[in-house]
VODREN-754382 format. One line per 2 residues: number of its first residue (from 1); their letters; for each residue x, y, z of N, C-alpha, C, CB. Coordinates in Angstrom, 1 decimal. Glycine has a CB too. Layout:
NUM = a = X,Y,Z,X,Y,Z,X,Y,Z,X,Y,Z | ...;
END
This chain:
1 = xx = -26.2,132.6,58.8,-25.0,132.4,58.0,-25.4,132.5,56.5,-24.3,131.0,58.3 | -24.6,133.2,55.7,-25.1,133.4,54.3,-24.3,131.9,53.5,-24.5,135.2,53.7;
3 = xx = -25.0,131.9,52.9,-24.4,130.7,51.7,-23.1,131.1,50.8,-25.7,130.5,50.5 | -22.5,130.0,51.0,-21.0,130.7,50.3,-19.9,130.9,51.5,-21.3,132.5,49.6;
5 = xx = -20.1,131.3,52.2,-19.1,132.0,53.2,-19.2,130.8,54.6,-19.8,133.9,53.6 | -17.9,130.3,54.5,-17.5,129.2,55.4,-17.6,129.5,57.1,-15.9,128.9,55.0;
7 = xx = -18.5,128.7,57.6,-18.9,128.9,58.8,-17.7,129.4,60.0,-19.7,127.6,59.2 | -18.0,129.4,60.5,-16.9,129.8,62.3,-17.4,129.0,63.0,-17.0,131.6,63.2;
9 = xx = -15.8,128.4,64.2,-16.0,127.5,64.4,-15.2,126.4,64.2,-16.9,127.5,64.1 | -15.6,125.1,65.5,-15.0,123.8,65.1,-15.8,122.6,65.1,-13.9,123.6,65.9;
11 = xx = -15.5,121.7,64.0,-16.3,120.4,63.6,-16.2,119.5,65.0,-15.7,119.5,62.1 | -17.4,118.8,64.9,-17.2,117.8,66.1,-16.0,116.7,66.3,-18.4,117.0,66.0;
13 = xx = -15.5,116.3,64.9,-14.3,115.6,64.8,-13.6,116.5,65.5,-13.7,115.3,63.4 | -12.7,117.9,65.1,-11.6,118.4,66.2,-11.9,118.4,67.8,-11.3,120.1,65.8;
15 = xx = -13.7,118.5,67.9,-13.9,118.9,69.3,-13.6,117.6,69.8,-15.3,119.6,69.7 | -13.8,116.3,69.3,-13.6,115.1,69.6,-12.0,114.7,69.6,-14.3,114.3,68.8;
17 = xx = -11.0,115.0,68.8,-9.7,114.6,68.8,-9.1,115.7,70.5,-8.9,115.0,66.9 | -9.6,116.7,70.2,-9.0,117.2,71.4,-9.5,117.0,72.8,-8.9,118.2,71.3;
19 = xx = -10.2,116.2,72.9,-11.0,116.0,74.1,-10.2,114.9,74.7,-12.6,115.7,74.0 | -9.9,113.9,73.4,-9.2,112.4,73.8,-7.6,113.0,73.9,-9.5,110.8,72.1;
21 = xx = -7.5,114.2,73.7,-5.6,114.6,73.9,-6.1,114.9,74.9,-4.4,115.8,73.0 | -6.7,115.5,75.6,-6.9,116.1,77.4,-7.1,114.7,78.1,-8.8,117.3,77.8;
23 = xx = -8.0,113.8,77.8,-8.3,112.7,78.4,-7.0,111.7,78.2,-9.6,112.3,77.9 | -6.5,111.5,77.8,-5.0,111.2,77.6,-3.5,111.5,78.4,-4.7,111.7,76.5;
25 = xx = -4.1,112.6,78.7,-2.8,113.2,79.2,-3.0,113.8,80.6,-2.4,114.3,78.2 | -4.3,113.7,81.3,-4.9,114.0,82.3,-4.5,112.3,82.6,-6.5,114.7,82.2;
27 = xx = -4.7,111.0,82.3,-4.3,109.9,82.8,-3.5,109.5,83.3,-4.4,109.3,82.3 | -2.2,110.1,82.1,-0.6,110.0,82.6,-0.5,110.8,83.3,0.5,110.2,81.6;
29 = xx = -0.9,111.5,84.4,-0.9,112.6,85.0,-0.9,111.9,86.3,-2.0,113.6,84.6 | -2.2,111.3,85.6,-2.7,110.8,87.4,-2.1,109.5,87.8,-4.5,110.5,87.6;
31 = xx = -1.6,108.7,86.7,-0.5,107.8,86.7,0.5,108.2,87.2,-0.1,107.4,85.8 | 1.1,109.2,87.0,2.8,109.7,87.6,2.7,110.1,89.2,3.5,111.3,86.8;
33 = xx = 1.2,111.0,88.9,0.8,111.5,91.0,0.8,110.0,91.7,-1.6,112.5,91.5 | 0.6,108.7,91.2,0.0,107.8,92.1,1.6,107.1,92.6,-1.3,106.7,91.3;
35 = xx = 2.5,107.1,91.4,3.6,106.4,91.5,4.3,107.2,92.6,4.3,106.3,90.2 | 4.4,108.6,92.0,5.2,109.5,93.3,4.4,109.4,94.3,5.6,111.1,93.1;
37 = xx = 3.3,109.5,94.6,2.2,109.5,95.7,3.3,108.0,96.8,0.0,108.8,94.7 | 3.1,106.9,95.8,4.0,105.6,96.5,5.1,105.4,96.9,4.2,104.6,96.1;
39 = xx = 5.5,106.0,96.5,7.6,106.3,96.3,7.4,107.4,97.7,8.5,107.7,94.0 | 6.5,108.4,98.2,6.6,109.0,99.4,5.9,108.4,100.2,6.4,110.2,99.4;
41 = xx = 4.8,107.7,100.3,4.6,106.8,101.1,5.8,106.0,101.6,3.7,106.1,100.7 | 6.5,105.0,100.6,7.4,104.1,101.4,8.9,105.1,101.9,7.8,102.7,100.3;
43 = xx = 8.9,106.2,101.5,10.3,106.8,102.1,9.6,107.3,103.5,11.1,108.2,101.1 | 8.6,107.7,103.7,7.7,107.9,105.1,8.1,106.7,106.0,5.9,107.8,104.9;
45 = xx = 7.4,105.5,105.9,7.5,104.5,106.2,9.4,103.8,106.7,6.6,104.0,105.1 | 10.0,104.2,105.7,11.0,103.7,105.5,12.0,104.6,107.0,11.5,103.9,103.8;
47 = xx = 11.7,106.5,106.7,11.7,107.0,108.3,11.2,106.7,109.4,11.4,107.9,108.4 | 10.1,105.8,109.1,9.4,106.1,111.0,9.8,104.5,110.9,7.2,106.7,111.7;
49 = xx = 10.6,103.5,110.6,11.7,102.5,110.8,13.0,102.8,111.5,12.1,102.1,109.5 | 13.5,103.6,110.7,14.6,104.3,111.2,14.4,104.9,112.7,14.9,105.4,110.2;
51 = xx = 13.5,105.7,112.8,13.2,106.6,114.1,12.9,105.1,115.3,11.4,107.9,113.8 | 12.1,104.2,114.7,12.2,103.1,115.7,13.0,102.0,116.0,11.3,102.5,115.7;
53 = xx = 14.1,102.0,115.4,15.1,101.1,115.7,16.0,102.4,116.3,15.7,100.2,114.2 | 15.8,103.5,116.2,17.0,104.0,116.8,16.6,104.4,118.2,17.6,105.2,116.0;
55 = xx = 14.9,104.4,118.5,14.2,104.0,119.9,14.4,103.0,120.5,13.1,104.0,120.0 | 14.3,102.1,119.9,14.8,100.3,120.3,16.5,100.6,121.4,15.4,98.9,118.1;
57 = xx = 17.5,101.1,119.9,18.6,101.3,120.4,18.8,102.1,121.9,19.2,101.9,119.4 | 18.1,103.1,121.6,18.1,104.0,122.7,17.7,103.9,124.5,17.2,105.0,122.1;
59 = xx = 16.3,102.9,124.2,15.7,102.2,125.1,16.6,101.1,125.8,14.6,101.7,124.5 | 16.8,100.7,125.0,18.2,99.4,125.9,19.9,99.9,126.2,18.6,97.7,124.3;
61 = xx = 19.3,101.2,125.8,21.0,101.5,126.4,21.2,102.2,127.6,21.9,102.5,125.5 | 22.0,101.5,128.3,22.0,101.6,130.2,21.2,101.4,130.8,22.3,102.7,131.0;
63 = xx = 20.3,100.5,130.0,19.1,99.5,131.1,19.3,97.9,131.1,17.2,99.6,130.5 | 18.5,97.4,131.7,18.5,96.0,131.9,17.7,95.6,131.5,18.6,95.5,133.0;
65 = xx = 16.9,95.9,130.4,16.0,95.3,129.4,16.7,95.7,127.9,14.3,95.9,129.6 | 16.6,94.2,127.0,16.8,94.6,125.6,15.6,94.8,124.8,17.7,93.6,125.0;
67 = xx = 15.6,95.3,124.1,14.7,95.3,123.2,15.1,94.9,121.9,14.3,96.5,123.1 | 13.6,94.3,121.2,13.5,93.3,119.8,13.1,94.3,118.8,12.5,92.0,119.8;
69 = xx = 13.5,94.4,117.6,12.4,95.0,116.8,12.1,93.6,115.9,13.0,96.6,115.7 | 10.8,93.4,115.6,10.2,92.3,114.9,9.5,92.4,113.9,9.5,91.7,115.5;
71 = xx = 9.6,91.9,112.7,8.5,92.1,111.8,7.7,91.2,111.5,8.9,92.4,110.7 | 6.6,91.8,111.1,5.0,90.5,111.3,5.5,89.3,110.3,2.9,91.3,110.4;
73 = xx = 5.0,87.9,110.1,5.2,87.2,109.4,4.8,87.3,108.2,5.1,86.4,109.8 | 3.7,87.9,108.2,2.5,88.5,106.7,3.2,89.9,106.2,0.4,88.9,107.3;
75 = xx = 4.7,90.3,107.0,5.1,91.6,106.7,3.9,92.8,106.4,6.0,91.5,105.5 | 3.4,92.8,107.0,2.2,93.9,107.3,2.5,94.8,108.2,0.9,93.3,107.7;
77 = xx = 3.9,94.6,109.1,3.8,95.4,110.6,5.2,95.1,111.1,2.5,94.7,111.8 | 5.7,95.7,111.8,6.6,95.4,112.7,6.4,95.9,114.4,7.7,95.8,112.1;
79 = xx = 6.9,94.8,115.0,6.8,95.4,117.0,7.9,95.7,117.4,6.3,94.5,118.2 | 8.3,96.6,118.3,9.4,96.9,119.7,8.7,95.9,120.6,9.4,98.8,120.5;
81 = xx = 9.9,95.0,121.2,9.4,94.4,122.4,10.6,94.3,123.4,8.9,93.0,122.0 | 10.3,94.3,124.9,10.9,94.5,125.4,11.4,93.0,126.0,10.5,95.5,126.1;
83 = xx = 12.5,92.8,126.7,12.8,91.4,127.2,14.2,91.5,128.5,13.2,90.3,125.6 | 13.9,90.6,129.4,15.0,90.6,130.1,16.4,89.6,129.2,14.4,90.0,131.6;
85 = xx = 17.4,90.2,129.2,18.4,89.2,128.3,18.8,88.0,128.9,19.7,89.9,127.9 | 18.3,88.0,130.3,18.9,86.6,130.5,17.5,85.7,130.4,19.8,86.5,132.1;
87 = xx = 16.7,85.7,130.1,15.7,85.3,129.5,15.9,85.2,128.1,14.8,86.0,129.7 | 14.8,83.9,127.5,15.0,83.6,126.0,14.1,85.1,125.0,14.0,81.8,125.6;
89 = xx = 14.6,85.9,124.8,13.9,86.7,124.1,13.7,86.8,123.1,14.1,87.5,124.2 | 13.7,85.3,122.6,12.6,84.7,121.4,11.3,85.0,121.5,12.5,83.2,121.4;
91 = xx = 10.6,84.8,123.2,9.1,84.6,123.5,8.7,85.5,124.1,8.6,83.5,124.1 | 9.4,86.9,123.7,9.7,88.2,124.3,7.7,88.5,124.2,11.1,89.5,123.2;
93 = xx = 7.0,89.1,125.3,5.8,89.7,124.7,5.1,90.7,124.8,5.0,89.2,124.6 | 6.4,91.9,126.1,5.8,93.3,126.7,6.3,94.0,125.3,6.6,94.0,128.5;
95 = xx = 5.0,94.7,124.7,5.1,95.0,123.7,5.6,97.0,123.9,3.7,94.3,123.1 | 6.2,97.3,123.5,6.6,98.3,123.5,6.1,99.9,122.4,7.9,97.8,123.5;
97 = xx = 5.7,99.3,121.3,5.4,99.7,120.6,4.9,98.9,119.0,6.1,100.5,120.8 | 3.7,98.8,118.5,3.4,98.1,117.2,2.8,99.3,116.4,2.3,96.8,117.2;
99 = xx = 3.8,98.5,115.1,3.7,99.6,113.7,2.6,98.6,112.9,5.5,99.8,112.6 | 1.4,99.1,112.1,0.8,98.0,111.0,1.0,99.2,109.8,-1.2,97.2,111.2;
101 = xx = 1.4,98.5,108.8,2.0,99.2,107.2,0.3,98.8,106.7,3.8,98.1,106.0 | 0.3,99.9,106.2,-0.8,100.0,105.0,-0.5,98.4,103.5,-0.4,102.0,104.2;
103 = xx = -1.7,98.1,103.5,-2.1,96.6,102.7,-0.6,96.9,101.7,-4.1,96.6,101.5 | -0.5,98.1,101.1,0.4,98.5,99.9,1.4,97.9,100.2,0.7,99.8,99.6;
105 = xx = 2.2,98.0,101.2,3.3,98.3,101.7,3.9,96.9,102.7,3.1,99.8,102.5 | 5.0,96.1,102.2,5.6,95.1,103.1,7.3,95.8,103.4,5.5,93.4,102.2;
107 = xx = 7.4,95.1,104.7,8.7,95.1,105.2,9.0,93.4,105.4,8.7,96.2,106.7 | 10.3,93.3,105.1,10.9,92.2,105.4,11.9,92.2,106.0,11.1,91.6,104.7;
109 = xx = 12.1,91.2,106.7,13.9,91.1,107.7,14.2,89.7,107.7,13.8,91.6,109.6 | 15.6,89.3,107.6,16.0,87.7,107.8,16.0,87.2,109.4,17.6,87.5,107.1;
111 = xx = 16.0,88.1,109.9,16.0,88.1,111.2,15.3,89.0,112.5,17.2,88.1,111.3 | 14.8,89.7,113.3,15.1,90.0,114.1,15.9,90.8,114.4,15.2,89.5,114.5;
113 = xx = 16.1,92.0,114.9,17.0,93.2,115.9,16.5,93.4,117.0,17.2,94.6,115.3 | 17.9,92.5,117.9,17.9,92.8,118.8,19.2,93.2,119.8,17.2,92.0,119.1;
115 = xx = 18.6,94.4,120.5,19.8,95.3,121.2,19.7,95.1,122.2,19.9,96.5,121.3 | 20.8,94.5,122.7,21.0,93.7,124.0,21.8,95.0,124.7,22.1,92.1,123.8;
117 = xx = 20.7,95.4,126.4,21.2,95.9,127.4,22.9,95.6,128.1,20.2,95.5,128.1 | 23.2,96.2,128.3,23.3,97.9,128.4,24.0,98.6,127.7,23.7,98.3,129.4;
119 = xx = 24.8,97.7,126.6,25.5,98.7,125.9,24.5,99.2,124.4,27.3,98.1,125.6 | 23.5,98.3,123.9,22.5,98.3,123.2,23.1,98.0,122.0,21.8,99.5,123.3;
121 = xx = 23.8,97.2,121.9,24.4,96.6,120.6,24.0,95.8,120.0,25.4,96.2,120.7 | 23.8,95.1,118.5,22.8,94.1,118.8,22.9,92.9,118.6,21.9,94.2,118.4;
123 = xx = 22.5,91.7,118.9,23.2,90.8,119.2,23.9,89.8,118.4,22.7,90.4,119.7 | 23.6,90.4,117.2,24.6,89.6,116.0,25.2,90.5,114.7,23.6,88.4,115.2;
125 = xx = 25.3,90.1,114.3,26.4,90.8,113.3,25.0,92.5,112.4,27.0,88.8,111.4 | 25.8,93.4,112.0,24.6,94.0,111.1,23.4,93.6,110.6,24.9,94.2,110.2;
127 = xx = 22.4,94.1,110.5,21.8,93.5,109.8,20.7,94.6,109.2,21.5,92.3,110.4 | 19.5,94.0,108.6,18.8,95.3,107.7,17.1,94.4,107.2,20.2,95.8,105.8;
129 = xx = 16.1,95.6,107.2,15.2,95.3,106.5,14.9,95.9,105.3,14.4,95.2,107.2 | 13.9,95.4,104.6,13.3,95.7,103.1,12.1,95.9,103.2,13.5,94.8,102.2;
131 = xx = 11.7,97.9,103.0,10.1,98.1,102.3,10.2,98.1,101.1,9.2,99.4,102.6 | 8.9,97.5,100.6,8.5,97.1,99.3,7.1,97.9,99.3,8.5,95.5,98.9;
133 = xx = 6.6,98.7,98.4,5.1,98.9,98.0,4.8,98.7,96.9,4.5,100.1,98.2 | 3.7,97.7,96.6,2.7,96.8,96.0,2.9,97.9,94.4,0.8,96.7,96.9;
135 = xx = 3.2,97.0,93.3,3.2,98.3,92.1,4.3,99.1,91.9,2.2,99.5,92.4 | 5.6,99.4,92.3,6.3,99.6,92.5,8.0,99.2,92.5,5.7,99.8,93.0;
137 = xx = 8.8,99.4,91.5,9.7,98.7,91.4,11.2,99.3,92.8,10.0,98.9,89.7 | 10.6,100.0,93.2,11.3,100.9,94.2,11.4,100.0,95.5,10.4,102.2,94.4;
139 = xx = 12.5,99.7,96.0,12.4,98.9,97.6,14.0,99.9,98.1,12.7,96.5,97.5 | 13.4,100.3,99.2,14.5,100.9,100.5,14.7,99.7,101.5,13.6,102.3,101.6;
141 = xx = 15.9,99.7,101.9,16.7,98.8,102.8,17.3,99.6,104.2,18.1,98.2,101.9 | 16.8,99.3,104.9,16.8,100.6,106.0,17.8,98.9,106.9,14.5,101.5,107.0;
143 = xx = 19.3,99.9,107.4,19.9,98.5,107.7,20.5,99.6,109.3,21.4,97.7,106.1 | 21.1,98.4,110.0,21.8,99.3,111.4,23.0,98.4,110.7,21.2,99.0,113.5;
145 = xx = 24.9,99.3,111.3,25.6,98.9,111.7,25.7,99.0,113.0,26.1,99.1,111.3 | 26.3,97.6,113.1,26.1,97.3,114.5,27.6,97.7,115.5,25.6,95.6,114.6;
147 = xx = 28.9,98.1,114.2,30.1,99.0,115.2,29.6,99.9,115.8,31.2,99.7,114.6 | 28.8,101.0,115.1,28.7,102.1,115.5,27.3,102.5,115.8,29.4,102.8,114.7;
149 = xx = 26.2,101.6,115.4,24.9,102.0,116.1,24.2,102.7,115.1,25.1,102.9,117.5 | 24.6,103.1,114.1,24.1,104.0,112.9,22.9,103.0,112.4,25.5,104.4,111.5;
151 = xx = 22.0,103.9,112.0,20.9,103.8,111.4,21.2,104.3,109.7,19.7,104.6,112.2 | 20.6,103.6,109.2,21.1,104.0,107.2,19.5,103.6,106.8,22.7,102.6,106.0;
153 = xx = 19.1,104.6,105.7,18.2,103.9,104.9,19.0,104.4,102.9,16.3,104.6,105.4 | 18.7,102.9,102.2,19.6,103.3,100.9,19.2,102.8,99.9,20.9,103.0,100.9;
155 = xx = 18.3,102.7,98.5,18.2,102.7,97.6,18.2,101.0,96.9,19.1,103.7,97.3 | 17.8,100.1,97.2,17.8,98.9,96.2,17.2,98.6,94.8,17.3,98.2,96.8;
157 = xx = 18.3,98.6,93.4,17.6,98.2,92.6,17.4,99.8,91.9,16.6,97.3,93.2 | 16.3,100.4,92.0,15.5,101.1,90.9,15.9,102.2,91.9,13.7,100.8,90.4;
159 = xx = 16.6,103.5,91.7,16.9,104.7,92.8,15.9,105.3,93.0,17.9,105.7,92.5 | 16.2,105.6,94.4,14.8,106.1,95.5,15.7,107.6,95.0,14.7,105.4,97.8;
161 = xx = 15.0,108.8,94.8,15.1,110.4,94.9,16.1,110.4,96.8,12.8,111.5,94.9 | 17.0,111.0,97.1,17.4,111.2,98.3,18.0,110.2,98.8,16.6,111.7,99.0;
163 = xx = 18.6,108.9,98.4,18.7,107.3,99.2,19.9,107.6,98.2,17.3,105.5,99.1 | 20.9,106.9,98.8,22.0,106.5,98.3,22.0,105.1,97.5,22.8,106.6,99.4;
165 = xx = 22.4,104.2,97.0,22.0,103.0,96.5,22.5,102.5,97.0,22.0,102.7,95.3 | 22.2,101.0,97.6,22.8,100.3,98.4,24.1,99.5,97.3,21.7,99.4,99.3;
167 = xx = 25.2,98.9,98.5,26.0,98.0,97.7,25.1,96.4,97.8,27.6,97.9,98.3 | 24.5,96.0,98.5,23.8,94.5,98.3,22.1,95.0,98.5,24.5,93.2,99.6;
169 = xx = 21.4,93.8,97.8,20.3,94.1,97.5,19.8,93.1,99.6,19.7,93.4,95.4 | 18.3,92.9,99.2,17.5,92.6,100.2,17.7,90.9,100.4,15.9,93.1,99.7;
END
């Protein structure tokens, strides 16, 4: 380089300010992939609910076994269980099928669904559970009416992409 004549090139300061804008913005990046990453996990989750309460339903209709759907007490899981209805099918324990949710991810219910044989209705008024994943202001309410047997999943609180928003929360 001759003296006088201003080098070519960039100072370590620019190569440094722009490294911390890549490293910046590569973060928020990977922040937004983890959130949507969760938001499709629990709409996954929130379907293969749906698909098993509408097996529950399906299973007890024009048989002589009802089926329970149950959720764990640590909400980590829920089970299909099968029961004769004239039996207490509180202490139901031919297990029909068990779900365990990833650590992230809780389901809650106030109760129990259960579809009492043979018409598979269930045995009390509507009712509905709540996934929640850990970090996440997002909760789906995956509910049955019980006139018509319909399975719904819908939006609580903070809108889920594709969920309708529910009218009452969890």
């Amino acid at each position: 380089m001759r003296a006088g004549v201003p080098g070519r090139g960039f100072t370590i300061i620019e190569l440094m300010v722009t490294a911390a804008v890549i490293i910046i913005l590569t973060l928020g990046a990977v922040s937004g992939l983890r959130s949507l990453q969760t938001q499709r996990q629990l709409q996954g989750l929130a379907q293969s609910l749906v698909a098993d309460l509408n097996l529950a339903r399906t299973s007890a209709l024009g048989t002589t076994q009802s089926i329970i759907v149950t959720t764990a007490a640590n909400g980590q899981g829920y089970r299909l269980l099968r029961c004769n209805p004239a039996a207490d099918c509180s202490t139901a324990t031919d297990t029909v099928k068990a779900v365990d949710l990833p650590p992230s991810v809780s389901v809650t219910a106030a109760r129990s669904f259960e579809f009492v044989a043979p018409k598979a209705m269930l045995a009390s008024a509507s009712q509905s559970a709540c996934l929640r994943a850990a970090g996440s202001t997002t909760v789906l309410k995956v509910g049955v009416d019980n006139a018509v047997g319909k399975v719904t999943i819908c939006s609580v609180g903070t809108a889920a992409p594709g969920f309708a928003a529910c009218s009452a929360g969890c």
